[in-house]
C-alpha positions in Angstrom: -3.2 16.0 16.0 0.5 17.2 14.8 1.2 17.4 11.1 4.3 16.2 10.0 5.9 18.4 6.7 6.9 16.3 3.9 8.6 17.1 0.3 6.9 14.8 -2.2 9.5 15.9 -4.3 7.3 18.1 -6.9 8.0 21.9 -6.7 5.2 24.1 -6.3 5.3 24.7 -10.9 5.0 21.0 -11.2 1.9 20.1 -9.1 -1.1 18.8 -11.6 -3.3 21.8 -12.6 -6.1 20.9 -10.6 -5.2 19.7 -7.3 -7.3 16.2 -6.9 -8.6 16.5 -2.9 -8.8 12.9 -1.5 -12.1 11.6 0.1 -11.1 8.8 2.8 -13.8 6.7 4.2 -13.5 3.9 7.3 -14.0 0.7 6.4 -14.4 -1.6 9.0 -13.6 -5.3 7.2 -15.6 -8.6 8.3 -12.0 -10.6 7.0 -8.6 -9.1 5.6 -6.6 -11.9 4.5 -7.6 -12.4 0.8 -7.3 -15.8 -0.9 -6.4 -17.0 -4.5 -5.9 -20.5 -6.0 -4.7 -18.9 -8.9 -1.7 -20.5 -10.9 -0.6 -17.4 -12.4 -0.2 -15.4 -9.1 2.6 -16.3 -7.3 1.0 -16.1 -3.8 -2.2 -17.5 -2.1 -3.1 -15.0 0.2 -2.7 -11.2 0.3 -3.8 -8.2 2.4 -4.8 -4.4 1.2 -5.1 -2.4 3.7 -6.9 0.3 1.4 -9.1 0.2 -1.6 -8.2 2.8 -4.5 -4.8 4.2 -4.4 -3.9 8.0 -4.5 -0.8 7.1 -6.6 -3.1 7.3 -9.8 -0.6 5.0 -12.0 -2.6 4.9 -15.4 -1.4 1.4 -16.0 -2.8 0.2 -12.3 -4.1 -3.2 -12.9 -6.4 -3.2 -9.5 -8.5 -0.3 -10.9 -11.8 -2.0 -11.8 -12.3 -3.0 -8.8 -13.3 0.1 -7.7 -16.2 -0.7 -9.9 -17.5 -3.1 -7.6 -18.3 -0.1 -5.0 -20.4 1.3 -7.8 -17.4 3.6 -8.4 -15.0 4.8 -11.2 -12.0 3.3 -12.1 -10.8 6.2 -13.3 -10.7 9.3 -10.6 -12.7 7.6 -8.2 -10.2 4.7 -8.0 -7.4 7.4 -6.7 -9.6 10.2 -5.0 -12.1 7.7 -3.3 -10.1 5.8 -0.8 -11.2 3.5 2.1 -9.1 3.0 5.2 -9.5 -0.4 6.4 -8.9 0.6 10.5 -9.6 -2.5 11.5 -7.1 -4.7 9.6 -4.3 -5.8 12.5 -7.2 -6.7 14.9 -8.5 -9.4 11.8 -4.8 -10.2 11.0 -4.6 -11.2 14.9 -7.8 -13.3 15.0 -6.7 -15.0 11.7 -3.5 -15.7 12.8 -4.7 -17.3 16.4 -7.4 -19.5 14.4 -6.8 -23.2 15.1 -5.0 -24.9 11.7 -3.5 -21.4 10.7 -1.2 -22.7 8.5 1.5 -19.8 7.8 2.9 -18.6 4.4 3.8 -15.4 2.9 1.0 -12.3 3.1 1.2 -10.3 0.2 1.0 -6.9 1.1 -0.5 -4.4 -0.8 -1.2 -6.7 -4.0 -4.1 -4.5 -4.9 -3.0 -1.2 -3.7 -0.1 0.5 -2.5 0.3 -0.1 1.2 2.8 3.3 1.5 0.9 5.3 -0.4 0.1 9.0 1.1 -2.7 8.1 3.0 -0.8 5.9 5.2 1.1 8.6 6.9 -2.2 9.4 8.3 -3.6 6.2 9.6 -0.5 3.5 10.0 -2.6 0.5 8.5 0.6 -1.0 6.9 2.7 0.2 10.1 0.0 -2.0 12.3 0.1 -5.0 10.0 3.8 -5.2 9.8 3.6 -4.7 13.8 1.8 -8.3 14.1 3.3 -9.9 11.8 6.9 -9.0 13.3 5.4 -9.9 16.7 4.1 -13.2 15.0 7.4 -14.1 13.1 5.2 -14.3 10.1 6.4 -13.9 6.5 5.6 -11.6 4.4 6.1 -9.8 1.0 5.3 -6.3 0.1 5.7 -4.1 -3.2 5.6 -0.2 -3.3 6.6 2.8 -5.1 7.0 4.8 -1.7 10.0 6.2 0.3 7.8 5.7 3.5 8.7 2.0 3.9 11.6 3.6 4.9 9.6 4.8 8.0 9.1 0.9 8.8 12.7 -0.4 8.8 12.6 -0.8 12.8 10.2 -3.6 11.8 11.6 -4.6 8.8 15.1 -5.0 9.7 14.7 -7.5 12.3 12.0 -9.5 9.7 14.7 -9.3 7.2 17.5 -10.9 9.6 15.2 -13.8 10.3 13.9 -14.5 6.3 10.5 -13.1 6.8 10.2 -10.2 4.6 11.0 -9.3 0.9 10.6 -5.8 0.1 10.2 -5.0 -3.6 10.0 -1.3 -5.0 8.7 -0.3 -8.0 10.1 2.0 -10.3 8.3 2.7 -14.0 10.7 5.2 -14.9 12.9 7.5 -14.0 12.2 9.8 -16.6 10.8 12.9 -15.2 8.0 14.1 -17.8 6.8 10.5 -18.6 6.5 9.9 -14.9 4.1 12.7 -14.4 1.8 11.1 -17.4 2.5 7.5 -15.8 1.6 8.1 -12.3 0.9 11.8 -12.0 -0.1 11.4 -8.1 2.9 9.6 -7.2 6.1 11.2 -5.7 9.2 11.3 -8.3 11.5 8.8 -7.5 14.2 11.5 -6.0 11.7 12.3 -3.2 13.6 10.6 -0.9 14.9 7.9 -2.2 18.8 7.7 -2.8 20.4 5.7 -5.2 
């Protein structure tokens, strides 16, 4: 396996005191399109291709629902991940399903689909893959430079109306950023503005 280098953008001083070590465990999903009815969400259906998110954004909404793994919503939520390996084979087998109606995937709606982890195991990468192949639409918010590492999908998407990319920034104030979302990578770690 070849490792990759990558600036995250926080000089060796301004790492958190205690280095936080991920735990990732394979999950191996029975469905991965997620469904809502909900009037106040402006989608139907969404994919995470993780649980938890290393980001550790103290304002993350999708925290509790670590709880339902019998974990915490606090560290667990950003140190206790699960890789969902399996997601573009169940996108493909949804998609092919007689009646498949398509509209917009939310991606990532619970979790960031960029975040660190997904250097390592290309979940986002493979969804985007079927989707392109598919000429499905789709929707995706993250904080992460590494979309960037998907624009040979996303390009041709765009060209065609199938994709919105949003990025979020909470601040670009230095020192409330590290409070904020002390795991995420500033917002000068490779992005340009």
């Amino acid at each position: 396996m070849a490792r990759e280098a990558f600036d995250d953008g926080w000089s060796p001083e301004e790492r958190p005191e205690a280095e936080l070590k991920t735990e990732v465990a394979i999950e191996r999903s029975r469905s991965i399109v997620s469904h809502n009815d909900s009037p106040d969400v402006g989608f139907d259906r969404s994919i995470n291709p993780y649980r938890g998110c290393e980001h550790g954004c103290i304002y993350c909404y999708a925290r509790p629902s670590h709880a339902y793994l019998e974990l915490s919503p606090g560290l667990d939520f950003e140190t206790k991940l699960f890789a969902k390996t399996n997601a573009a084979e169940l996108l493909r087998e949804t998609l092919a399903k007689p009646g498949y109606k398509p509209e917009p995937i939310a991606l990532g709606a619970n979790t960031d689909c960029y975040q660190p982890i997904e250097r390592r195991f290309k979940i986002t990468r493979q969804i985007l893959e079927v989707l392109a192949e598919c000429e499905h639409p789709v929707t995706l918010v993250t904080k992460s430079a590494l979309v960037e590492r998907d624009l040979d999908l996303l390009g041709p998407m765009a060209a065609k109306n199938l994709v919105k990319v949003f990025v979020s920034i909470g601040t670009l104030d230095r020192d409330l950023a590290r409070k904020l979302e002390p795991r995420a990578a500033p917002r000068s770690a490779g992005w340009t503005y």
